[in-house]
Biopython code that builds the backbone (N, CA, C, O; Angstrom):
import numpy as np
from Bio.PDB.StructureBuilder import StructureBuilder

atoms = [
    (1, "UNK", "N", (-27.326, -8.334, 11.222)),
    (1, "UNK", "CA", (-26.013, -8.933, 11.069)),
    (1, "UNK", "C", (-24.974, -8.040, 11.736)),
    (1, "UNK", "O", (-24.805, -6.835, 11.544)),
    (2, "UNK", "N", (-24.269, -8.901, 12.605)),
    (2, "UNK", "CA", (-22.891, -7.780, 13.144)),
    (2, "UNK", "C", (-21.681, -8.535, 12.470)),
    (2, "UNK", "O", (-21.490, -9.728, 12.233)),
    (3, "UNK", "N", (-20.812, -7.207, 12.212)),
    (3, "UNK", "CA", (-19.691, -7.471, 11.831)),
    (3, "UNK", "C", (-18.528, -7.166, 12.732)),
    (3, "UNK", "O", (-18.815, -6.171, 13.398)),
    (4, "UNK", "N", (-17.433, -7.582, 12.997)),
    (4, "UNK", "CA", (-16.254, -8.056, 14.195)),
    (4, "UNK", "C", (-15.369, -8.489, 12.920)),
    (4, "UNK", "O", (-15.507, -9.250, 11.962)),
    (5, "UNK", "N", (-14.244, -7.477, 13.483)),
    (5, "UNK", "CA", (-13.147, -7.745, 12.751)),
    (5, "UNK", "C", (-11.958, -8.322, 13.757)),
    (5, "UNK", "O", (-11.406, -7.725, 14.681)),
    (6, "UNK", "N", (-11.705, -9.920, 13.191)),
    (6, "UNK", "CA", (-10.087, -10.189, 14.248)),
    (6, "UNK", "C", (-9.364, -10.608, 13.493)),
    (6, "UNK", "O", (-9.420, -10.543, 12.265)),
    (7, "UNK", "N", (-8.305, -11.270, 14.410)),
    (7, "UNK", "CA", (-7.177, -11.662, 13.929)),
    (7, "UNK", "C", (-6.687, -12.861, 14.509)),
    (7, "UNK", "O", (-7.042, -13.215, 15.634)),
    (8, "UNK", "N", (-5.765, -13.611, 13.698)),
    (8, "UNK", "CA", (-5.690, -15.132, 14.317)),
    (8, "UNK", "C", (-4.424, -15.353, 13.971)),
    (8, "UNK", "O", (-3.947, -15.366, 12.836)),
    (9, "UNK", "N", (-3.600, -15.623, 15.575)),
    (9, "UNK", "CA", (-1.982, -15.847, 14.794)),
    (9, "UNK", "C", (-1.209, -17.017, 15.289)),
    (9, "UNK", "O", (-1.758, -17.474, 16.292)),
    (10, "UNK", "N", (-0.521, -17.436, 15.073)),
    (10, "UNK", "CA", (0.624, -18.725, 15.429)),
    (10, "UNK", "C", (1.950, -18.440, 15.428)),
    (10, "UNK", "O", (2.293, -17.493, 14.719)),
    (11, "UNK", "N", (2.627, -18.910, 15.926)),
    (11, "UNK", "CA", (3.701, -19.103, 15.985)),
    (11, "UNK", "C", (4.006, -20.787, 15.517)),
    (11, "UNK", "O", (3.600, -21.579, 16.368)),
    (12, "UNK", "N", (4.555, -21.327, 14.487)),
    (12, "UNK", "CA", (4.990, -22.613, 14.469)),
    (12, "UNK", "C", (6.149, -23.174, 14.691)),
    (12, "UNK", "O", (7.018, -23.282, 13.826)),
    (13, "UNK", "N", (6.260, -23.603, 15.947)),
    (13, "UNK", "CA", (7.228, -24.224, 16.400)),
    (13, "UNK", "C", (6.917, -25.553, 16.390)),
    (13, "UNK", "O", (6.983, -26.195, 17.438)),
    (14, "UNK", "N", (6.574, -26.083, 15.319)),
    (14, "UNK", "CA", (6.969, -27.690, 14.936)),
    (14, "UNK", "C", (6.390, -27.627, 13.645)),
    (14, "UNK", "O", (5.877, -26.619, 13.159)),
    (15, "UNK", "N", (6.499, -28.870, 13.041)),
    (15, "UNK", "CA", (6.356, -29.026, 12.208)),
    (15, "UNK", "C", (5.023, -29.764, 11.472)),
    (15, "UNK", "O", (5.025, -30.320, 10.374)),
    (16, "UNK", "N", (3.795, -29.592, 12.477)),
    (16, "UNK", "CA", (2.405, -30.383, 12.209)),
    (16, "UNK", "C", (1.302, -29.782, 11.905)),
    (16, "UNK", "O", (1.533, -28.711, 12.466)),
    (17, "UNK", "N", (0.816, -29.722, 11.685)),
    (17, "UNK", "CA", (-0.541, -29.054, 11.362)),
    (17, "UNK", "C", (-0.900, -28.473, 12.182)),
    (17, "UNK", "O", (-1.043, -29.032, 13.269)),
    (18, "UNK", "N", (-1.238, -26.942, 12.015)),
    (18, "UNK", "CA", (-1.938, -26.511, 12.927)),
    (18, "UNK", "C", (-2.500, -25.288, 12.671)),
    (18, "UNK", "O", (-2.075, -24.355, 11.991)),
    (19, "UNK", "N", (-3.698, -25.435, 13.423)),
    (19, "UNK", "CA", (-5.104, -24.480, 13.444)),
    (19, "UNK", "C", (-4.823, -23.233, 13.270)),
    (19, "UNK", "O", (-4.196, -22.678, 14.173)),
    (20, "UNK", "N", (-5.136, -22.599, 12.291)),
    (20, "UNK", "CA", (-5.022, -20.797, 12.308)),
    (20, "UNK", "C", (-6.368, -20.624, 12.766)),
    (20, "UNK", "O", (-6.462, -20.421, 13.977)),
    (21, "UNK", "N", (-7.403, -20.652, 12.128)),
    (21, "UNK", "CA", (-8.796, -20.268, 12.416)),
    (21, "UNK", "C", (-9.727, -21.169, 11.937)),
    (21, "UNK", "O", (-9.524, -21.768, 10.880)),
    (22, "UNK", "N", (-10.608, -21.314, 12.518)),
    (22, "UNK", "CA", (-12.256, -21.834, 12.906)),
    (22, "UNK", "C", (-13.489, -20.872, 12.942)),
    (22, "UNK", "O", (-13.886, -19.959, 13.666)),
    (23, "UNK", "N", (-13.867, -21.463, 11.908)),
    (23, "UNK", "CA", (-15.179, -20.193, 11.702)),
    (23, "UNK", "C", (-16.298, -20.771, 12.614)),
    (23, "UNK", "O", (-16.920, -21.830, 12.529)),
    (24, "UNK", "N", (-16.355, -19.896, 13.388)),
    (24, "UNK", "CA", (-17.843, -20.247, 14.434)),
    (24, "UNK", "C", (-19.124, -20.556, 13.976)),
    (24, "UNK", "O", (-19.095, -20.508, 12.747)),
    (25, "UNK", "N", (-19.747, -20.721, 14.206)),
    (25, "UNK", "CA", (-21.421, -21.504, 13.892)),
    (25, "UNK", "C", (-22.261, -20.216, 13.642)),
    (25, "UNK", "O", (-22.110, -19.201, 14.321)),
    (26, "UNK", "N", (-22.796, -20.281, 13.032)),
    (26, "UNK", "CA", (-23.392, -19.038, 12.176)),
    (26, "UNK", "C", (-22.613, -18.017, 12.039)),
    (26, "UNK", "O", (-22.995, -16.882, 12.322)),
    (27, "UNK", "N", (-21.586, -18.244, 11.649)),
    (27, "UNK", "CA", (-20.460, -17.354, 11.397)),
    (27, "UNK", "C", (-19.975, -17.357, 9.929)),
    (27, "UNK", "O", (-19.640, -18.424, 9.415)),
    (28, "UNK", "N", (-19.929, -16.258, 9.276)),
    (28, "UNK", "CA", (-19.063, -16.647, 7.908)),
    (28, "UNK", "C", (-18.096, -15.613, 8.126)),
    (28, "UNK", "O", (-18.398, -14.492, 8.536)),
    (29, "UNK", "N", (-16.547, -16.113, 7.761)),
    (29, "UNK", "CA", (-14.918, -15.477, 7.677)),
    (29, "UNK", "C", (-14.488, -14.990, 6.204)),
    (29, "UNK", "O", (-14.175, -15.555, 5.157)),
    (30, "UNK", "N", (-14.642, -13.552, 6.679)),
    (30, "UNK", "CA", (-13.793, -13.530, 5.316)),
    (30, "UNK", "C", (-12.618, -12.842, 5.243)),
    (30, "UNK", "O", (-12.409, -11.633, 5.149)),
    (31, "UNK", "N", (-11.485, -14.275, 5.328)),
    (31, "UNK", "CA", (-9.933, -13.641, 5.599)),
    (31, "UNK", "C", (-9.577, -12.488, 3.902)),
    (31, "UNK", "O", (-9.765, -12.636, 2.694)),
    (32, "UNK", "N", (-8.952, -11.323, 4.872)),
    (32, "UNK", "CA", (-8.957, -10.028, 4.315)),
    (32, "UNK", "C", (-7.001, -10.270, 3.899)),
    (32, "UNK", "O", (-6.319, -9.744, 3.019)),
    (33, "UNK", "N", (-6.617, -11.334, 5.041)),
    (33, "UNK", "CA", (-4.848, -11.186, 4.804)),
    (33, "UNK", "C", (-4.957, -12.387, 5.569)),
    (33, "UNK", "O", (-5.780, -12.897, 6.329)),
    (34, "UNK", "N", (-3.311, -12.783, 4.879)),
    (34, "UNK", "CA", (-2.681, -14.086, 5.836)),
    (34, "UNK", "C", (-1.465, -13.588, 5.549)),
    (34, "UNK", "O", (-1.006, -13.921, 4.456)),
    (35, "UNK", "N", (-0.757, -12.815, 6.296)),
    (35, "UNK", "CA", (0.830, -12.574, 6.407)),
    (35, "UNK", "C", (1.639, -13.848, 7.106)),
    (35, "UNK", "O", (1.376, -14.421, 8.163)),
    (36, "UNK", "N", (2.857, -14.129, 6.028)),
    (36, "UNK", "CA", (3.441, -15.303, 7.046)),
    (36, "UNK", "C", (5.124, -14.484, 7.015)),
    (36, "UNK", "O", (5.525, -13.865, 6.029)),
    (37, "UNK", "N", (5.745, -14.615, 8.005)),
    (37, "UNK", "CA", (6.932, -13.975, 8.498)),
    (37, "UNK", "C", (8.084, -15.207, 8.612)),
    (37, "UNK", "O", (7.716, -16.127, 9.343)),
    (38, "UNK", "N", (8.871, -15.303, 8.254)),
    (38, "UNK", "CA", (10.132, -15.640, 8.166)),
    (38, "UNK", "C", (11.436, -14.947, 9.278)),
    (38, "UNK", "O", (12.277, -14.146, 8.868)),
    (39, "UNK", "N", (11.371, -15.442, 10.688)),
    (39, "UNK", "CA", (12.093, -14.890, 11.915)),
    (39, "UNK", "C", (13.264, -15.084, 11.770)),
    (39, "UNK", "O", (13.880, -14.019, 11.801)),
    (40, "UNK", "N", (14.223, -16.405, 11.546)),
    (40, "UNK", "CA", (15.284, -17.116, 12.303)),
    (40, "UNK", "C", (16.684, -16.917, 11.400)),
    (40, "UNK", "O", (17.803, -17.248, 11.791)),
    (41, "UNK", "N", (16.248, -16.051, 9.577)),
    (41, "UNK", "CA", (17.294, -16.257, 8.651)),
    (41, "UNK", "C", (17.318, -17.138, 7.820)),
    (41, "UNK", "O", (18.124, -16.986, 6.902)),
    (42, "UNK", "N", (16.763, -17.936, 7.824)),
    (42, "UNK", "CA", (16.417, -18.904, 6.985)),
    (42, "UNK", "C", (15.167, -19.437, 5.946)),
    (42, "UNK", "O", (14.235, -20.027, 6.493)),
    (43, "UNK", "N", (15.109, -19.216, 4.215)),
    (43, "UNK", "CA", (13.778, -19.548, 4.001)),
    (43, "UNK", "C", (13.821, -20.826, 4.319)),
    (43, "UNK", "O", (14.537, -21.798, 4.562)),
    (44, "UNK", "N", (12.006, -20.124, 4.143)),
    (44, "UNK", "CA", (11.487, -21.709, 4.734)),
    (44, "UNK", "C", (10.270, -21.921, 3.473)),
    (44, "UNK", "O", (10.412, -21.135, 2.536)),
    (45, "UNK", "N", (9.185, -22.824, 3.367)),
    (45, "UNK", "CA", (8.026, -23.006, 2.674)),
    (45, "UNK", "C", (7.063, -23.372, 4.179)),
    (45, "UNK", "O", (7.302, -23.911, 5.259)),
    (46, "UNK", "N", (5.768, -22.675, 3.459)),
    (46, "UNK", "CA", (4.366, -23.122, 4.843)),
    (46, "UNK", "C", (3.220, -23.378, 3.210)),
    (46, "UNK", "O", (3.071, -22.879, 2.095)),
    (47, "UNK", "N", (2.606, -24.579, 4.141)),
    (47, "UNK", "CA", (1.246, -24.613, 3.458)),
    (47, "UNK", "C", (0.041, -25.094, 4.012)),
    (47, "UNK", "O", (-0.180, -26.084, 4.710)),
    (48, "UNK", "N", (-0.664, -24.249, 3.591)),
    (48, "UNK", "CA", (-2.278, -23.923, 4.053)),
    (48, "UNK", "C", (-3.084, -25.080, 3.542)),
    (48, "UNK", "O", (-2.716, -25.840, 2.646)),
    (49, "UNK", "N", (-4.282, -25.145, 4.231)),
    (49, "UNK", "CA", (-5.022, -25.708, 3.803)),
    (49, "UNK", "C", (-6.425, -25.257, 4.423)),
    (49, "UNK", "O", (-6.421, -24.762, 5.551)),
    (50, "UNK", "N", (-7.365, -25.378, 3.874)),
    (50, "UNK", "CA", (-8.723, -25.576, 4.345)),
    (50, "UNK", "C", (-9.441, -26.674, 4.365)),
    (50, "UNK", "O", (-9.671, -27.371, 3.376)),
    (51, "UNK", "N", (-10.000, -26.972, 5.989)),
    (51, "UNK", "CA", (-11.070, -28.370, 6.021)),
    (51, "UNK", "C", (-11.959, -27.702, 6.168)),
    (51, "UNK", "O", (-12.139, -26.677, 6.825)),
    (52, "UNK", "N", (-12.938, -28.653, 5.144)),
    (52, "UNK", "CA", (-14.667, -28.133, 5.552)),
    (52, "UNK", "C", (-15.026, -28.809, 6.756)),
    (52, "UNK", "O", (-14.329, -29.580, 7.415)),
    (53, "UNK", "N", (-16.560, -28.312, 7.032)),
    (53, "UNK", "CA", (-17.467, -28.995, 8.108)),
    (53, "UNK", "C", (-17.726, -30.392, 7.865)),
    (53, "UNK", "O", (-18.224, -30.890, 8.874)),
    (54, "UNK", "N", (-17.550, -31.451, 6.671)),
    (54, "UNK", "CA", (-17.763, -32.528, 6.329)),
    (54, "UNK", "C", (-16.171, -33.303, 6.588)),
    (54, "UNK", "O", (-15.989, -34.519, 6.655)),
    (55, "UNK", "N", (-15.056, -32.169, 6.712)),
    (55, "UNK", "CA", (-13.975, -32.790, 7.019)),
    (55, "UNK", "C", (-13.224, -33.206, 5.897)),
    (55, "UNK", "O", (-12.435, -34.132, 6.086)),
    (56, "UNK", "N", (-13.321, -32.615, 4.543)),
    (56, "UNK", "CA", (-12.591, -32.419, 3.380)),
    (56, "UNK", "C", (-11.619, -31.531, 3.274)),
    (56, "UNK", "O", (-11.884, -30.379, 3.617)),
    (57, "UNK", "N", (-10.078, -31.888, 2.707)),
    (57, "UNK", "CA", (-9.326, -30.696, 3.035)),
    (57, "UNK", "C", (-9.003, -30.624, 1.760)),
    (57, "UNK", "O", (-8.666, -31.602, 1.093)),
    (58, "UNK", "N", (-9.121, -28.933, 1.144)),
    (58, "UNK", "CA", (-8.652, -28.639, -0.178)),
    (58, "UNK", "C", (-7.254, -27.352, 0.233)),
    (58, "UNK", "O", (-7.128, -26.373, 0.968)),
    (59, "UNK", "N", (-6.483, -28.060, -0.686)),
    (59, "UNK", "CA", (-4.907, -27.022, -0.883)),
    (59, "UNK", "C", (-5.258, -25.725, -1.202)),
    (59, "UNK", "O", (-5.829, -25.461, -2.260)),
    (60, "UNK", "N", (-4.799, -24.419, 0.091)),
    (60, "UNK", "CA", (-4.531, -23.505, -1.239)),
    (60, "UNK", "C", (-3.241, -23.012, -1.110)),
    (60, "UNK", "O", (-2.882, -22.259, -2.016)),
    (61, "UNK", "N", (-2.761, -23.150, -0.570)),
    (61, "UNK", "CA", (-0.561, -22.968, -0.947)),
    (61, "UNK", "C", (-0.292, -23.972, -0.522)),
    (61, "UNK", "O", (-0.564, -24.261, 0.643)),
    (62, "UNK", "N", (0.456, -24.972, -1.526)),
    (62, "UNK", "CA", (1.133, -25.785, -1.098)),
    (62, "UNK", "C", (2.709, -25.875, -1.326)),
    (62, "UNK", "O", (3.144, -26.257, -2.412)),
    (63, "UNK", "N", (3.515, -25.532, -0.327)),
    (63, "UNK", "CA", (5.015, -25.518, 0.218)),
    (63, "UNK", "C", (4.996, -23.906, -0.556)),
    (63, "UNK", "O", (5.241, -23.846, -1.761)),
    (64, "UNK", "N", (4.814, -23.148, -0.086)),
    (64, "UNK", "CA", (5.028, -21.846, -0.440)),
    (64, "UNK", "C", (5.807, -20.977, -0.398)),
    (64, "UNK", "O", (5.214, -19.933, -0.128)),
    (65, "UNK", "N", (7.241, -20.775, -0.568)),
    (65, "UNK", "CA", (8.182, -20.121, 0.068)),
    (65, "UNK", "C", (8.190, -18.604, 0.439)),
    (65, "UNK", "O", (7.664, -17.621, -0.085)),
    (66, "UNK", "N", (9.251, -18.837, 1.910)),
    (66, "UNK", "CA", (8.838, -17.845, 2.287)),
    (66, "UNK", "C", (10.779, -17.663, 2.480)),
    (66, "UNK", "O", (11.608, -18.448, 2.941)),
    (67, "UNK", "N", (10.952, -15.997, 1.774)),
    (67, "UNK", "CA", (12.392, -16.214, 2.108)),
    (67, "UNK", "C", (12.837, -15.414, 3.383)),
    (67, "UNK", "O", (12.168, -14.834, 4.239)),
    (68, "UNK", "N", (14.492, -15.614, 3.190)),
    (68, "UNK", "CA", (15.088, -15.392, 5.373)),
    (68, "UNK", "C", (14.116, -13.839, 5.422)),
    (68, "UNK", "O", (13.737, -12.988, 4.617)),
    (69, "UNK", "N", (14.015, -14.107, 6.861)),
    (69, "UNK", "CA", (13.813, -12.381, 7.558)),
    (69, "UNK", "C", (12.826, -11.974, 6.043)),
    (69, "UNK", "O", (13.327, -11.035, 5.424)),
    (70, "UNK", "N", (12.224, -12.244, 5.746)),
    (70, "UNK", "CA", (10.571, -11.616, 5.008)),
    (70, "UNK", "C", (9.374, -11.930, 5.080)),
    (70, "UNK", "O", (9.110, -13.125, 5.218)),
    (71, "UNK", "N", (8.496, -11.129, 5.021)),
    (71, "UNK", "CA", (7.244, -11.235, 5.094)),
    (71, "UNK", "C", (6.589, -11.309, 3.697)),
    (71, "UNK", "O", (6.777, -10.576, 2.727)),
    (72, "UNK", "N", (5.610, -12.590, 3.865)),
    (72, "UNK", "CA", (4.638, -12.833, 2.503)),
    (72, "UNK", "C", (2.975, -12.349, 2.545)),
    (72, "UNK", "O", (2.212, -12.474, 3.503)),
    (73, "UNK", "N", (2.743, -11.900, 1.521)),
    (73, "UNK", "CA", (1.153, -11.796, 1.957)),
    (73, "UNK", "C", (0.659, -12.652, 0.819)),
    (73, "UNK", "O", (0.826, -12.424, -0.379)),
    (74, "UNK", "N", (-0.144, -13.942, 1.511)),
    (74, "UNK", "CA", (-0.453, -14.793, 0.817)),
    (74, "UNK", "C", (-1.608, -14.574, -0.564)),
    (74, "UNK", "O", (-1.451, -14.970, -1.719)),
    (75, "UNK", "N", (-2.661, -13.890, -0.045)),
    (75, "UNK", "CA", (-4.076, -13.722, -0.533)),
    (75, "UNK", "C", (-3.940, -12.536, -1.505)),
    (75, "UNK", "O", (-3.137, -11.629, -1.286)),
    (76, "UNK", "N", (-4.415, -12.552, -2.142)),
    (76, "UNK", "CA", (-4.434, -11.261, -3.245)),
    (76, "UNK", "C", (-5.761, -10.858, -3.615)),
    (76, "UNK", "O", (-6.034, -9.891, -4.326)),
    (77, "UNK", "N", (-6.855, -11.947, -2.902)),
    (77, "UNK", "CA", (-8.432, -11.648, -3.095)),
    (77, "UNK", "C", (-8.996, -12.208, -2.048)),
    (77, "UNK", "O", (-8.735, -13.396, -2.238)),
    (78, "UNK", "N", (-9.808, -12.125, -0.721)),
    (78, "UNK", "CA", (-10.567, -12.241, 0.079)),
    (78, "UNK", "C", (-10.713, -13.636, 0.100)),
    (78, "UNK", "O", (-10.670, -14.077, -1.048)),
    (79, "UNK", "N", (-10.826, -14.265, 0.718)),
    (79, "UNK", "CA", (-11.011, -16.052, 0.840)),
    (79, "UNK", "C", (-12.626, -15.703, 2.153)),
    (79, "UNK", "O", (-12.924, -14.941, 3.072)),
    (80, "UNK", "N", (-13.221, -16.896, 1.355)),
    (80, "UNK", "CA", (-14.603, -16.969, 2.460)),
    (80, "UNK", "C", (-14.598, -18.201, 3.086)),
    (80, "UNK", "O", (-14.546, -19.176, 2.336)),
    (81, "UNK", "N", (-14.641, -18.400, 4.306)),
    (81, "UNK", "CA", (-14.299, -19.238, 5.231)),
    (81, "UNK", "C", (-16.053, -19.572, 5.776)),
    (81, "UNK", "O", (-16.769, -18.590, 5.968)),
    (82, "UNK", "N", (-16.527, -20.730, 5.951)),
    (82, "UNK", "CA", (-17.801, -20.962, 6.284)),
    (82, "UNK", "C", (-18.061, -21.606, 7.205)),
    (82, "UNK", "O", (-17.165, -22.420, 7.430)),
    (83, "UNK", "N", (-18.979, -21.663, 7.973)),
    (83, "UNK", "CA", (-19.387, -22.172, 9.609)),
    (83, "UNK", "C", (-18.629, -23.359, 9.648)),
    (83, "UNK", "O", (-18.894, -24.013, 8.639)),
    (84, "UNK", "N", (-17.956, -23.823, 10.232)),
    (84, "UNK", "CA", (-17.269, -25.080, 10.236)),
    (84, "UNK", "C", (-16.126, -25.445, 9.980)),
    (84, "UNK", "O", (-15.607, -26.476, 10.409)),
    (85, "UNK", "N", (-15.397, -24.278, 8.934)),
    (85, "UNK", "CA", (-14.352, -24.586, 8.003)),
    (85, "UNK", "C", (-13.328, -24.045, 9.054)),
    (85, "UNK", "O", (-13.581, -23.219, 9.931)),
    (86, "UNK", "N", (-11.799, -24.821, 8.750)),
    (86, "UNK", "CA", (-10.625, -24.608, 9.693)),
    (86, "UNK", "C", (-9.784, -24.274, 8.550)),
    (86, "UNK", "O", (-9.828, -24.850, 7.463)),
    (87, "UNK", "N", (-9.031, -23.328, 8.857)),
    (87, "UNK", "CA", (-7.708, -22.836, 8.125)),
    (87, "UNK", "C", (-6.884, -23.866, 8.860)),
    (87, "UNK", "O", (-7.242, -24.264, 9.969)),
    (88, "UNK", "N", (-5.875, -24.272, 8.316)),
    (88, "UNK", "CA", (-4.314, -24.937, 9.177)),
    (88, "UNK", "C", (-3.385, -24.703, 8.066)),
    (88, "UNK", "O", (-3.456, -24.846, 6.846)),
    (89, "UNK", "N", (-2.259, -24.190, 9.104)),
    (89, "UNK", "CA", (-0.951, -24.190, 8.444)),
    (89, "UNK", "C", (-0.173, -25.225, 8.731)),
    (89, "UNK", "O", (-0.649, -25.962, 9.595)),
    (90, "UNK", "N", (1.218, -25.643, 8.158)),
    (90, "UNK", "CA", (2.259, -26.239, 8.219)),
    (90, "UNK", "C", (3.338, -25.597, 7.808)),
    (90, "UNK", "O", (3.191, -24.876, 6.821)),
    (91, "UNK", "N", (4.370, -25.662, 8.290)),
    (91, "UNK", "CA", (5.899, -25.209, 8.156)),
    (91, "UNK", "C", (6.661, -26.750, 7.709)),
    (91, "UNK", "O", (6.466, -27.871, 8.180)),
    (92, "UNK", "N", (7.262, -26.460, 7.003)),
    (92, "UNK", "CA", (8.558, -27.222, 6.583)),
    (92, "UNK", "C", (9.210, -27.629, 7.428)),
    (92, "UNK", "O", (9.413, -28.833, 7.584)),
    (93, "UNK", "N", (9.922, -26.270, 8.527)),
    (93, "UNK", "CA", (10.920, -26.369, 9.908)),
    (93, "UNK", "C", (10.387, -25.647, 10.800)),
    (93, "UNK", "O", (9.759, -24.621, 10.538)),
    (94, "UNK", "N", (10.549, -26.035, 11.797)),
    (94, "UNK", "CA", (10.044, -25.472, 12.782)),
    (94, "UNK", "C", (11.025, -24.345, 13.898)),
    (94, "UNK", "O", (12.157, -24.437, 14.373)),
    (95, "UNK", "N", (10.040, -23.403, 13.987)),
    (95, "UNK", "CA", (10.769, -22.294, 14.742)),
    (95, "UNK", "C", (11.415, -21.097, 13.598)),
    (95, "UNK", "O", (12.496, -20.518, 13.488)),
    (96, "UNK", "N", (10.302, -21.090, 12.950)),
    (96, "UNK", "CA", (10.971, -20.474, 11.969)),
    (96, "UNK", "C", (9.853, -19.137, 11.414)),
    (96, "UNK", "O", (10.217, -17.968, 11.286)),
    (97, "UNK", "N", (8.573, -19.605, 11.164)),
    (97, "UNK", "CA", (7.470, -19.033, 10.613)),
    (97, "UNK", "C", (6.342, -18.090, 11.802)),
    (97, "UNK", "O", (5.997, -18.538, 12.895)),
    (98, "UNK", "N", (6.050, -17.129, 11.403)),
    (98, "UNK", "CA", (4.667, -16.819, 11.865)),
    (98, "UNK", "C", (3.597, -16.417, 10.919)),
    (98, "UNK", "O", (3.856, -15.988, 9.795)),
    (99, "UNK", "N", (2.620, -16.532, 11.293)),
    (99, "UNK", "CA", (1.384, -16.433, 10.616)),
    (99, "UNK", "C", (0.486, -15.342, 11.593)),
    (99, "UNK", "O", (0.428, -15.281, 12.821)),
    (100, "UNK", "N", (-0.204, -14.490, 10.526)),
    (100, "UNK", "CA", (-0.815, -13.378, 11.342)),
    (100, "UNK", "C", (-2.341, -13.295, 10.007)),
    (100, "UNK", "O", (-2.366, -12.775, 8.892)),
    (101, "UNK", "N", (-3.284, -13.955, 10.679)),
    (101, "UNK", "CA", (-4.457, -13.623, 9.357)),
    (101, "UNK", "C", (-5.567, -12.301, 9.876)),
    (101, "UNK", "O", (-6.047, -12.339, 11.009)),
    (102, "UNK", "N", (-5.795, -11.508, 9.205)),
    (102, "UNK", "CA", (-6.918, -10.965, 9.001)),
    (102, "UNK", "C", (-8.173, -11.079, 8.880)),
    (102, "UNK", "O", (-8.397, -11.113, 7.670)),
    (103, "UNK", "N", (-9.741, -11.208, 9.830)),
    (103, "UNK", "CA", (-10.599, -11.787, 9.210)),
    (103, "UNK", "C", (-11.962, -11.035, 9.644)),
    (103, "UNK", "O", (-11.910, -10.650, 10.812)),
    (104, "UNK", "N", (-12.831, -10.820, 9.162)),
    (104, "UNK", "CA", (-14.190, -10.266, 9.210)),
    (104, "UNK", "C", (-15.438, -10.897, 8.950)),
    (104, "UNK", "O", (-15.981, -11.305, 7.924)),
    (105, "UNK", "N", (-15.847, -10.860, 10.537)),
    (105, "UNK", "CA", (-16.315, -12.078, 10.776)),
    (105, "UNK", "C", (-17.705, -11.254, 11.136)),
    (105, "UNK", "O", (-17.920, -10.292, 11.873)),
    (106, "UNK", "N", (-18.820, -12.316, 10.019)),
    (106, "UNK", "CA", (-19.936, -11.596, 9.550)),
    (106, "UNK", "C", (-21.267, -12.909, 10.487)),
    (106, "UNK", "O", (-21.350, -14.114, 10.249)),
    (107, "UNK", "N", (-21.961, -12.243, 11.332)),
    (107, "UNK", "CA", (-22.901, -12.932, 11.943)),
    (107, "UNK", "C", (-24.357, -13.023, 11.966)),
    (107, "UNK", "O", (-24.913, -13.833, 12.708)),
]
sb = StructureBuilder()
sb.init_structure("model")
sb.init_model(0)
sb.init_chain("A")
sb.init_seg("    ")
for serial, (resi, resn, name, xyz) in enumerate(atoms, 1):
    if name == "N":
        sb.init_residue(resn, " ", resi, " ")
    sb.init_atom(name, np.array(xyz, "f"), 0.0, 1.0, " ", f" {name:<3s}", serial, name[0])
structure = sb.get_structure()
């Protein structure tokens, strides 16, 4: 088994869903952090979700606030991400949020 540690980040400039990370095919993720940043002065709320490989999406922050000019660290315990599974975020407003995750990615 090799282990590879990355990182997966966004910038959300709109307001739709979108992909933080994709766990590769014989791959299991285990996000270590999901920092989300607050740029423009303004809070905002972002919420996460995870789809499985069957294409089920379960909540885990939903509208989460994030206040002006601060940084949140979402996770407080390791999340395991599995061959298939997609992290996606959403922002409230756009041009406002970044997202920076942590992940250790076990093969």
């Amino acid at each position: 088994m090799a282990n590879t540690y990355v990182n997966a980040k966004v910038d959300l400039t709109s307001t739709g869903v979108t992909t933080l990370y994709t766990c590769a095919a014989l791959t299991t993720g285990i996000v270590k952090s999901i920092l989300v940043s607050e740029d423009s002065g303004n809070a905002d709320t972002i919420t996460v979700t995870l789809t499985t490989a069957a294409s089920a999406v379960f909540s885990l922050f939903k509208t989460k606030s994030v206040g002006a000019n601060a940084t949140v660290e979402l996770l407080t315990e390791p999340l395991v991400v599995q061959t298939g599974e997609i992290l996606k975020v959403t922002a409230a407003t756009a041009n406002r949020l970044h997202v920076v995750a942590s992940i250790l990615e076990i093969t």
